[in-house]
C-alpha positions in Angstrom: 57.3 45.5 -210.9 54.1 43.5 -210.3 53.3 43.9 -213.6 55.6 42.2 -214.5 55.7 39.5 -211.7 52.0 39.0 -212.6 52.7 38.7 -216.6 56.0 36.2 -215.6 53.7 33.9 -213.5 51.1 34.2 -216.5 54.1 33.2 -218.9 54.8 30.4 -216.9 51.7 28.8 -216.8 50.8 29.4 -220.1 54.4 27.7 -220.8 54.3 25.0 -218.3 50.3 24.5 -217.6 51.1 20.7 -219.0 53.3 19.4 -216.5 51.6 21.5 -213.5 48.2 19.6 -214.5 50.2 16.1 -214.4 51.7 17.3 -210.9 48.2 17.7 -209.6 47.0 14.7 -210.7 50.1 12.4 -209.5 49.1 14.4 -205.8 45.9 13.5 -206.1 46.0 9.9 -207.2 48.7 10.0 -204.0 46.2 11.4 -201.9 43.3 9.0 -203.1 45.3 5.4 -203.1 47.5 6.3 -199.7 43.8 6.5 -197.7 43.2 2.5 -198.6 45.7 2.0 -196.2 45.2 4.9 -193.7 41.7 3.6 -193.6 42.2 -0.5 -193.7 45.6 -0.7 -191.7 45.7 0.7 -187.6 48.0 0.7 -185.2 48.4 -3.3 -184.1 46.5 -4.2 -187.7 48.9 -4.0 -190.9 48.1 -6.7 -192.6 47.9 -7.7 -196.1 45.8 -10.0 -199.2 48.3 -12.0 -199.9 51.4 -14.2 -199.0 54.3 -12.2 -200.9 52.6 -9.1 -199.5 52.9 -10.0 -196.1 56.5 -11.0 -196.6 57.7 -8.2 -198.1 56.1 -6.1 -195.3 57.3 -8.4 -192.6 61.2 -8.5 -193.9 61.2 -4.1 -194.5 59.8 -3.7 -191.4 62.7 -6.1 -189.6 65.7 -4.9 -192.1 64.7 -0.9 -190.6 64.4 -1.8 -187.4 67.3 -4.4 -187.0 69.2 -4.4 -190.2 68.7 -8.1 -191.0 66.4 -10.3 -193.5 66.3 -13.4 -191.8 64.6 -14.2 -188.5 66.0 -17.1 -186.3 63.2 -19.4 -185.0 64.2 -21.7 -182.7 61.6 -23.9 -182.6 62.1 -25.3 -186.1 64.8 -27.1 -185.0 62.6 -29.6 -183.9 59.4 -29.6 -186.4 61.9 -29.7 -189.4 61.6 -26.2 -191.1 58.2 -26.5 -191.3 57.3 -23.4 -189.1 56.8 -20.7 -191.9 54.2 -19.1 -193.8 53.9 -19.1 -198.0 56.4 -16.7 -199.6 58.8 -17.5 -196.7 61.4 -20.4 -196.4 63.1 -21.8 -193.4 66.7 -22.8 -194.0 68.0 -24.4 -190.4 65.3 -22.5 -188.5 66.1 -19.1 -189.7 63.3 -17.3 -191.8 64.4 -15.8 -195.0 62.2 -14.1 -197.5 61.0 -15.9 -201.0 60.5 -13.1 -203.2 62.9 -10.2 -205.2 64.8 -8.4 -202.4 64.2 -5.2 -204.2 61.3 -3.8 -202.3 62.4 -5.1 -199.1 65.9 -3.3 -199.1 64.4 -0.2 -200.8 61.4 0.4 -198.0 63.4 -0.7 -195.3 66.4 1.6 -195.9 64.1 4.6 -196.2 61.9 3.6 -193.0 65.7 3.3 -191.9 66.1 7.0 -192.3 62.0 7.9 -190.9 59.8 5.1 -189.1 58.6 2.2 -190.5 55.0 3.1 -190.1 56.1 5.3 -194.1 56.2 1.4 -195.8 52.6 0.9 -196.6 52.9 4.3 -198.3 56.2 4.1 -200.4 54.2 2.6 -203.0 51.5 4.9 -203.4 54.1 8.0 -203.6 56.7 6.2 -205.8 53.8 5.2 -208.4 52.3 9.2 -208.2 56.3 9.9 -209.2 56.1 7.4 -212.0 53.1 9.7 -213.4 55.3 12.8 -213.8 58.0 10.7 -215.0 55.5 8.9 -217.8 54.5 12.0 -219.3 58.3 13.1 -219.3 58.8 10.2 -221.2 55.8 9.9 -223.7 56.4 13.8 -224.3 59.4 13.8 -225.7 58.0 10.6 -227.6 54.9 11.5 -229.2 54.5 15.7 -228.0 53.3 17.2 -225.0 49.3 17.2 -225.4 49.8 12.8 -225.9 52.3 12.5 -222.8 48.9 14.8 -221.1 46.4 12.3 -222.5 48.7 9.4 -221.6 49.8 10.2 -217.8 46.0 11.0 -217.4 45.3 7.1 -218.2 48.1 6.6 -216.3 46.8 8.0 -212.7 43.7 6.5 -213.4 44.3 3.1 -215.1 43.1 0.5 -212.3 45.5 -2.1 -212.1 48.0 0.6 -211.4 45.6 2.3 -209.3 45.1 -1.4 -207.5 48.9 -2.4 -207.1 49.5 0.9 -205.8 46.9 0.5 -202.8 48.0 -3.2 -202.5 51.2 -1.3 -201.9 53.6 -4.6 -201.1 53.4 -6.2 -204.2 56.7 -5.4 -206.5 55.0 -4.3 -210.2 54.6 -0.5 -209.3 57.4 -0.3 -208.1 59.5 -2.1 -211.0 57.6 -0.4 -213.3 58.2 3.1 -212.1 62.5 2.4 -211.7 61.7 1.2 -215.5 60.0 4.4 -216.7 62.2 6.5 -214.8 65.6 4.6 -216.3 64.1 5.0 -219.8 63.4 8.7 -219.6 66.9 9.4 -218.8 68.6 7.0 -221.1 66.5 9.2 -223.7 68.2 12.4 -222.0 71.6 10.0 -221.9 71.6 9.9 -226.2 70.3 13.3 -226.6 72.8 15.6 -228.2 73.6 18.5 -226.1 75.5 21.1 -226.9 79.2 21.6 -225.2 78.2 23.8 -222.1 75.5 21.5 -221.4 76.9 18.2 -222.3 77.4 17.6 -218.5 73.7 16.7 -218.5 74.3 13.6 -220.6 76.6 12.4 -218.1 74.3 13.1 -214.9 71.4 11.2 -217.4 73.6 8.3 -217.6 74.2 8.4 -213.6 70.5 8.7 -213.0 69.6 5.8 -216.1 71.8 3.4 -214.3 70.8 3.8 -210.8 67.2 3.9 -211.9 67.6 0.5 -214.1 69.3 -1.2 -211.4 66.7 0.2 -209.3 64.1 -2.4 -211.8 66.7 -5.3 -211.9 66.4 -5.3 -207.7 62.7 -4.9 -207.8 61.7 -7.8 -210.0 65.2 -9.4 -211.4 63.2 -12.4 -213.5 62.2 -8.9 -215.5 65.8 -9.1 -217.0 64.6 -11.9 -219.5 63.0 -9.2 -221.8 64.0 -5.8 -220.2 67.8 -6.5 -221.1 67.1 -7.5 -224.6 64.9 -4.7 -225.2 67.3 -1.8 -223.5 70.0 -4.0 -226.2 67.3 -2.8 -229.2 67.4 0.5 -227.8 71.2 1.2 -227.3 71.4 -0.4 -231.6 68.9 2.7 -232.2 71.6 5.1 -230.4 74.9 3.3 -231.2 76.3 6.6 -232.8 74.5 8.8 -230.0 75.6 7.4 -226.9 79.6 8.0 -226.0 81.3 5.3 -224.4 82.0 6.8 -221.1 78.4 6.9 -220.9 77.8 3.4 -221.3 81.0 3.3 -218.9 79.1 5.5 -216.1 75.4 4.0 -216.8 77.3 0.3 -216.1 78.9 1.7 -212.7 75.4 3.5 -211.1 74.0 0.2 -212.4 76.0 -2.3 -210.7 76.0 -0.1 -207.0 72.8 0.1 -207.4 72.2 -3.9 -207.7 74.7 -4.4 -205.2 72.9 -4.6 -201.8 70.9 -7.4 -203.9 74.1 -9.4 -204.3 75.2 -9.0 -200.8 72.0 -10.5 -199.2 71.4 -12.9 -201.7 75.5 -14.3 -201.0 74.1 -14.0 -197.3 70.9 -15.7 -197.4 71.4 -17.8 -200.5 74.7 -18.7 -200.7 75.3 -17.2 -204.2 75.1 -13.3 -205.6 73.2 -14.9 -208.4 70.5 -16.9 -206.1 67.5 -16.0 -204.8 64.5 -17.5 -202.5 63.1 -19.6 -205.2 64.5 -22.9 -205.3 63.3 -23.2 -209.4 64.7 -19.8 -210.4 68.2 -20.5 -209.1 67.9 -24.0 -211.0 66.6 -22.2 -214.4 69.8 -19.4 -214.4 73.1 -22.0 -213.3 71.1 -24.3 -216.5 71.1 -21.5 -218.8 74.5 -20.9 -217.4 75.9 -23.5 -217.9 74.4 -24.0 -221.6 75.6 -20.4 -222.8 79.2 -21.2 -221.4 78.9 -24.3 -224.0 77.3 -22.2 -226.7 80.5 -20.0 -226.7 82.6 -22.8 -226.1 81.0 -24.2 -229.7 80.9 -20.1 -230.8 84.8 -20.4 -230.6 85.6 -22.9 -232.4 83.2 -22.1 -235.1 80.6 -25.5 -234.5 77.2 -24.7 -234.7 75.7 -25.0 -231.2 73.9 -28.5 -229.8 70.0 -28.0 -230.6 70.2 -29.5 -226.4 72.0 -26.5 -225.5 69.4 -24.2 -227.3 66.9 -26.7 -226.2 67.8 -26.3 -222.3 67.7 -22.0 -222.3 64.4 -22.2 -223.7 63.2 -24.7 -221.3 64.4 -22.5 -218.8 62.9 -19.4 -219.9 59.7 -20.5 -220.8 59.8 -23.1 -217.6 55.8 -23.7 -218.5 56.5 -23.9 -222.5 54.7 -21.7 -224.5 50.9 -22.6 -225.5 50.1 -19.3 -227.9 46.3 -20.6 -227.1 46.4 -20.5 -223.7 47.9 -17.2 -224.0 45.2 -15.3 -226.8 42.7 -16.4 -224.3 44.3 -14.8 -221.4 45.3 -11.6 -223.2 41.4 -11.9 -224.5 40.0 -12.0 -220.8 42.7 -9.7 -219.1 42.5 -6.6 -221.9 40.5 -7.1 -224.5 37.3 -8.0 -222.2 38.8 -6.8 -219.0 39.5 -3.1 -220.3 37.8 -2.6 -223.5 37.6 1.0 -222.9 41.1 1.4 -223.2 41.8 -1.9 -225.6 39.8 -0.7 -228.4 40.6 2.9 -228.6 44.2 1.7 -228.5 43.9 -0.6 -231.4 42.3 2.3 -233.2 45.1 4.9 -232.4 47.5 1.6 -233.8 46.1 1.8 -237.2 46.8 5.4 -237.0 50.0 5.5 -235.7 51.1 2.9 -238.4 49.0 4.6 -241.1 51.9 7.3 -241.0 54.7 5.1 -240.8 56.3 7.4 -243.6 56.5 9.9 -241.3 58.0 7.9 -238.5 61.4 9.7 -236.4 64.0 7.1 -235.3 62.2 7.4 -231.8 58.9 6.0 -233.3 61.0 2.8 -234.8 62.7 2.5 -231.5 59.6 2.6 -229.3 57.3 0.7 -231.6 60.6 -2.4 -231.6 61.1 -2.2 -228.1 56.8 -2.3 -227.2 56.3 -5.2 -229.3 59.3 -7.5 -228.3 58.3 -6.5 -224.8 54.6 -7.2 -225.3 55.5 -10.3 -227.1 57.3 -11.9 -224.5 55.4 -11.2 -221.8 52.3 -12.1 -223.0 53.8 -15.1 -224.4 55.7 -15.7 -221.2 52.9 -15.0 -218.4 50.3 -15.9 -220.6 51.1 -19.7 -221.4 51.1 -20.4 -217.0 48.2 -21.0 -215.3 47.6 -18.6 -212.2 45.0 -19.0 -209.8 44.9 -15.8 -207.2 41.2 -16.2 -207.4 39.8 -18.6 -205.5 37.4 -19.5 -207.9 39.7 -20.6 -211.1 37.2 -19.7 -213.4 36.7 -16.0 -212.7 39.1 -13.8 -214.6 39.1 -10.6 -212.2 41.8 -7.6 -211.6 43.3 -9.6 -208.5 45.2 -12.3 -211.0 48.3 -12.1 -211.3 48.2 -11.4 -215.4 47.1 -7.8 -214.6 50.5 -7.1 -212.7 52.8 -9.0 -215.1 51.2 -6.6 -217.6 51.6 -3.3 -216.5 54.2 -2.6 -219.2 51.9 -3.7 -221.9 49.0 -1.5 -220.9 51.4 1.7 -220.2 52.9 0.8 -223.9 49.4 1.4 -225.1 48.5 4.6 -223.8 50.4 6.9 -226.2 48.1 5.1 -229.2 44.6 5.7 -227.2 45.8 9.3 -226.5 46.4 9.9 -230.6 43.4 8.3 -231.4 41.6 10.9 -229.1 43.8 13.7 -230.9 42.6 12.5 -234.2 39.3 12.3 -233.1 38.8 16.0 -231.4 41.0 17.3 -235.0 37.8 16.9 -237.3 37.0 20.4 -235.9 40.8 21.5 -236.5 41.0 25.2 -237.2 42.9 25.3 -241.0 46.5 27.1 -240.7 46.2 31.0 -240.5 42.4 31.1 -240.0 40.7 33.9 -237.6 37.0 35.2 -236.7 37.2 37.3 -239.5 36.8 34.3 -242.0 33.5 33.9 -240.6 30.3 35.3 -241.6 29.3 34.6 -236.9 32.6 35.4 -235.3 30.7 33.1 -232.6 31.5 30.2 -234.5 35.2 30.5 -235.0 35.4 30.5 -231.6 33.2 27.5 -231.1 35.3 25.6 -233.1 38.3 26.4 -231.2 37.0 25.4 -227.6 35.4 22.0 -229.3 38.7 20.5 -229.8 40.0 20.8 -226.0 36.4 20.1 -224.9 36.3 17.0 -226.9 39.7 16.2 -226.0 38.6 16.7 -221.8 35.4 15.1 -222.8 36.6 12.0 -224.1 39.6 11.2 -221.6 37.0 12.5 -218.5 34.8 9.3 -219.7 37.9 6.9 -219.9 39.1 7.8 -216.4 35.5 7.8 -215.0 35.4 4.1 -216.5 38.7 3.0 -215.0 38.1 4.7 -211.2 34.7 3.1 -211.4 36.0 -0.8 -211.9 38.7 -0.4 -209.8 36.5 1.1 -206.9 33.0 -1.2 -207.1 33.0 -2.7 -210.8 35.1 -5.6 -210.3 34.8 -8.7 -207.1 38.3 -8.0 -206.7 38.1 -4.0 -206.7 39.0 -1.7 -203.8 35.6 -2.1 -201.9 35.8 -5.8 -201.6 39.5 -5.6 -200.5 38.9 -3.4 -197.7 36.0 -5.5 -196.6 37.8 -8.3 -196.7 40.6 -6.2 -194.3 38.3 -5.4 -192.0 36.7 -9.2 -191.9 40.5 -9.8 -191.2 40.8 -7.5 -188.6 38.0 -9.6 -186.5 39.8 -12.7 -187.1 43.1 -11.1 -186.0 42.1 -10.0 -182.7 39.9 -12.9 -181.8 42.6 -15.5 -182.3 44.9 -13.5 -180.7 43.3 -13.1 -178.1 42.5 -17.2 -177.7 46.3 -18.0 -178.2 49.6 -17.8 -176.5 52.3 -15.4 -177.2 54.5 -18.7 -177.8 51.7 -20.7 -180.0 52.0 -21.7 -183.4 48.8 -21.7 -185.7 48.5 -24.2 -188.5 46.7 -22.9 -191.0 45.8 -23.1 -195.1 45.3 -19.5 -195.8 45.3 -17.2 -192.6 49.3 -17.3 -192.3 49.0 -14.0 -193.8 47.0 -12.7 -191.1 48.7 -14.2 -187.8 52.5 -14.0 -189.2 55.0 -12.4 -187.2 52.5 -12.1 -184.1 52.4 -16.0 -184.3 54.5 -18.8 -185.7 52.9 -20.0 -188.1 52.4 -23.1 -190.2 50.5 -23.8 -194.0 48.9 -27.0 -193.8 46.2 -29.4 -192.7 46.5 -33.2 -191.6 46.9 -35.3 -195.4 50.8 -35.4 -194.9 52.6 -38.0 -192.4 55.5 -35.7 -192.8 54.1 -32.7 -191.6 51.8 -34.7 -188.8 54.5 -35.8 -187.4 56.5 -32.1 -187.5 53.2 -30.9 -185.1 53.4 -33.4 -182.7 57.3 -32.7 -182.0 56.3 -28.8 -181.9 53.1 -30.1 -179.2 56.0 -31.1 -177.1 57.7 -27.4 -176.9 55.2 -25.2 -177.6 50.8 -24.4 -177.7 49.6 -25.8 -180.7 46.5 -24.7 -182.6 44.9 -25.5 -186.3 42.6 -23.0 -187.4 40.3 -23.2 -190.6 36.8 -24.1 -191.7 34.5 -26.2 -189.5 34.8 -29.1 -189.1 31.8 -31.5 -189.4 31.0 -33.6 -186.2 31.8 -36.6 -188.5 35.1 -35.3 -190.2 36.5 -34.5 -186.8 35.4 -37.7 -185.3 37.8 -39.6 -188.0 40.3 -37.1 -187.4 40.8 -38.1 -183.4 39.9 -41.6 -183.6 41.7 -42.3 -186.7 43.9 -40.0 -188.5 45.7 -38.7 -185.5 46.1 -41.8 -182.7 49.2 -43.0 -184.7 50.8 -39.7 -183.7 49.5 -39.2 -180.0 47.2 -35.9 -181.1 43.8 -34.8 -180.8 41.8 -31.3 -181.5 39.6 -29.9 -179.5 37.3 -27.3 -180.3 38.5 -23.7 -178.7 36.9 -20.9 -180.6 34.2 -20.4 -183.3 34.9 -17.5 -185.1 32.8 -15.6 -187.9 30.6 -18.2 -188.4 32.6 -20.3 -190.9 35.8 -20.9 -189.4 36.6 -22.5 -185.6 39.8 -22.3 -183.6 41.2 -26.1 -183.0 43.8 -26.8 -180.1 46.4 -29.4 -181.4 46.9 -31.7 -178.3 48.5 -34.3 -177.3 47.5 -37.5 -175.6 
């Protein structure tokens, strides 16, 4: 009996040793990213980088606790909306999130069900999911040994890595829904055979939550996700029943349906969201594609204006391709050579054998281009500057996020180039240790080609942990020393301020929002001079930011400020460069 316990559990591994060595390394890279947080966030201290970061922590954190996304503040009533930080609006004094309400809904429902002290977390554990789920995928693409190669990149790839520690951001987490929704439309169009055919159906259930699941997380997404998911359904017309398409559609829209519900809520519309441009861009290309099937109807040739207005709306920045090569140049080619070139390399290869190509390999090398296309296209022609310095092209920009997809598309093509490359010591069909004159040397040559194989992906991984940890100003280091410089300024402000106070501010609404109200600005706008002095009148006022010289705030209270009855006075210096300022008023 232990016998054959002992030779089952052998089987298995032997069997399963793929999948078991994926599993190890999604717990791992779990492990690894969650302790960015454990270590930079403490009880009274969960802060974040950036504006839409802090939002979407701000808004799960309320939605588990009270079950709403907007928070009334009362005192915008009288400084005209303009108590808010960025990524947040302020519609009649109540605080309503600008950003895809995916995330929010998602964390907060689960924190719901545990504790909201889970959210900074959900990230890290969704994104070690995605790694099983990627070498699901790419296995049943390309084999088992390049979905191994590829879900190794995977857990080690650093702007997955990154966005997973920077765990309020949306990519991850769309593109994990989007992996997961892929794998089982693939399962969905397999065909099974009649006592399993149930399996289809429960793919289709599972492809249409998941999918929805990416439509919530990052909606704008659609532009090229639909489209492509439309390329892949023309590969499978034949395969896919229609009561599948029927049940994917249903899982799809409950899934996207707590979106609709709080965007009627807060927005008004289903279709709306917290940016003012986006709602503008989809009732324009509404309204053009009800008059291109208007036209479509009675067989007219549509209005080059109509065509004219979607593409205005879906390239709101128009497209400048040079703009675009030199952003793709700095933010893969340059940026991540190591898994660029290699890439490339297993490109050639992959095309090289066209001839050989399975319906599968059409499908995925259509859907990777028009995806990569467009988004590099699309991203690429705008101008982002996350950095402060505009010049520096580092992992913190936004590119790197808006490209996940393109970088997980080419993982499959640096994995076969490492095949290829560990096969010039292939063993020929049939061949044993008794074909050689040194038995020694058969045996060589087999443990060569996983050695190389290890060797090779060990290096690339090394690479990528490296950058992401120290290599690059924007890595994990320099964030978590930048969190604990935060920390400081957290507590000392705090500490100087009122419970009731409101902090104006140019880039530390991040750090004081909810404990404070908070407001993004300085003193060049009439508008929002006059929006302080009415808050003066209700409630502490303070401005905090750099220094000011003796001379700059001089002109400030003998100039800039007497037509509106205010004056700062020093309160606080804190860290050297930046001084707390009371707003008072004369």
């Amino acid at each position: 009996m232990n016998d054959n316990l002992i030779k089952s559990v052998k089987g298995g591994f032997a069997k399963h040793w793929r999948i078991l060595a994926v599993a190890a390394a999604a717990a791992v890279f779990f492990a690894a990213v969650s302790s960015y947080n454990f270590y930079a966030q403490e009880d009274g201290f969960v802060k974040w980088l950036s504006p839409d970061e802090t939002a979407n922590y701000a808004f799960a954190k309320l939605y588990a606790q009270t079950g709403q996304l907007s928070i009334f503040e009362k005192d915008n009533l009288a400084a005209g909306d303009i108590i808010h930080p960025r990524s947040v609006r302020s519609d009649g004094g109540y605080l309503k999130p600008v950003s895809f309400l995916g995330i929010i809904i998602f964390y907060g429902k689960i924190a719901q069900l545990t504790s909201y002290k889970v959210i900074p977390y959900l990230t890290p554990l969704f994104a070690a999911a995605g790694i099983i789920y990627y070498y699901l995928l790419v296995s049943r693409l390309f084999g088992k040994t390049n979905g191994l190669l590829s879900a190794m990149l995977l857990a080690s790839f650093p702007v997955y890595l990154y966005y997973s520690a920077r765990s309020m951001f949306h990519n991850v987490l769309f593109t994990v829904f989007l992996i997961v929704g892929l794998y089982y439309l693939l399962l969905m169009a397999k065909r099974w055979r009649p006592e399993k055919n149930y399996i289809g159906y429960l793919a289709a259930a599972l492809a249409g939550a998941s999918l929805g699941g990416a439509a919530m997380a990052r909606s704008s997404e659609l532009l090229w996700a639909a489209p492509a998911l439309g390329l892949l359904w023309l590969f499978n017309l034949r395969k896919i029943h229609i009561a599948k398409l029927f049940l994917l559609a249903v899982f799809f829209l409950l899934a996207v349906y707590p979106g609709f519900y709080w965007n009627k809520r807060l927005y008004s519309s289903p279709y709306a969201s917290g940016y003012p441009q986006m709602n503008q861009s989809i009732a324009e290309i509404k309204t053009a594609g009800e008059m291109i099937v208007k036209t479509a109807v009675k067989i007219d040739p549509p209005k080059p204006d109509m065509l004219r207005i979607i593409k205005n709306n879906i390239f709101p920045f128009g497209v400048d391709y040079n703009n675009a090569l030199n952003m793709f140049s700095a933010y893969f080619i340059n940026m991540f050579s190591w898994i660029f070139w290699p890439a490339l390399f297993g490109l050639v290869i992959f095309i090289r054998d066209a001839d050989r190509w399975q319906k599968k390999h059409w499908a995925y090398i259509s859907v990777f281009t028009l995806a990569s296309v467009f988004l590099v296209l699309y991203y690429g022609s705008w101008r982002f500057n996350d950095n402060p310095d505009p010049t520096r092209a580092t992992i913190g920009n936004s590119y790197t996020r808006y490209w996940l997809f393109v970088y997980l598309g080419a993982f499959p093509f640096v994995a076969l180039f490492i095949s290829k490359l560990s096969a010039i010591v292939k063993m020929r069909k049939g061949e044993s240790a008794a074909d050689y004159r040194w038995p020694w040397v058969y045996y060589l040559r087999r443990l060569l080609i996983p050695t190389a194989r290890f060797a090779v992906i060990a290096a690339i991984c090394a690479m990528s942990v490296r950058f992401v940890v120290s290599g690059s100003e924007e890595g994990l280091i320099t964030a978590y020393r930048r969190q604990l410089l935060a920390r400081e300024e957290f507590k000392t402000v705090l500490a100087a301020t009122e419970a009731d106070a409101a902090v104006i501010t140019r880039y530390h609404d991040k750090v004081f929002f909810p404990e404070r109200k908070v407001i993004v600005g300085i003193f060049d706008d009439d508008n929002m001079i006059r929006g302080y002095a009415a808050l003066a009148r209700v409630s502490p006022v303070y401005y905090y930011n750099f220094t000011l010289p003796e001379k700059d705030l001089a002109y400030l209270n003998k100039r800039r400020l007497v037509p509106f009855a205010l004056e700062l006075r020093p309160v606080k210096k804190v860290n050297g460069d930046f001084t707390l300022y009371r707003v008072e008023r004369k």
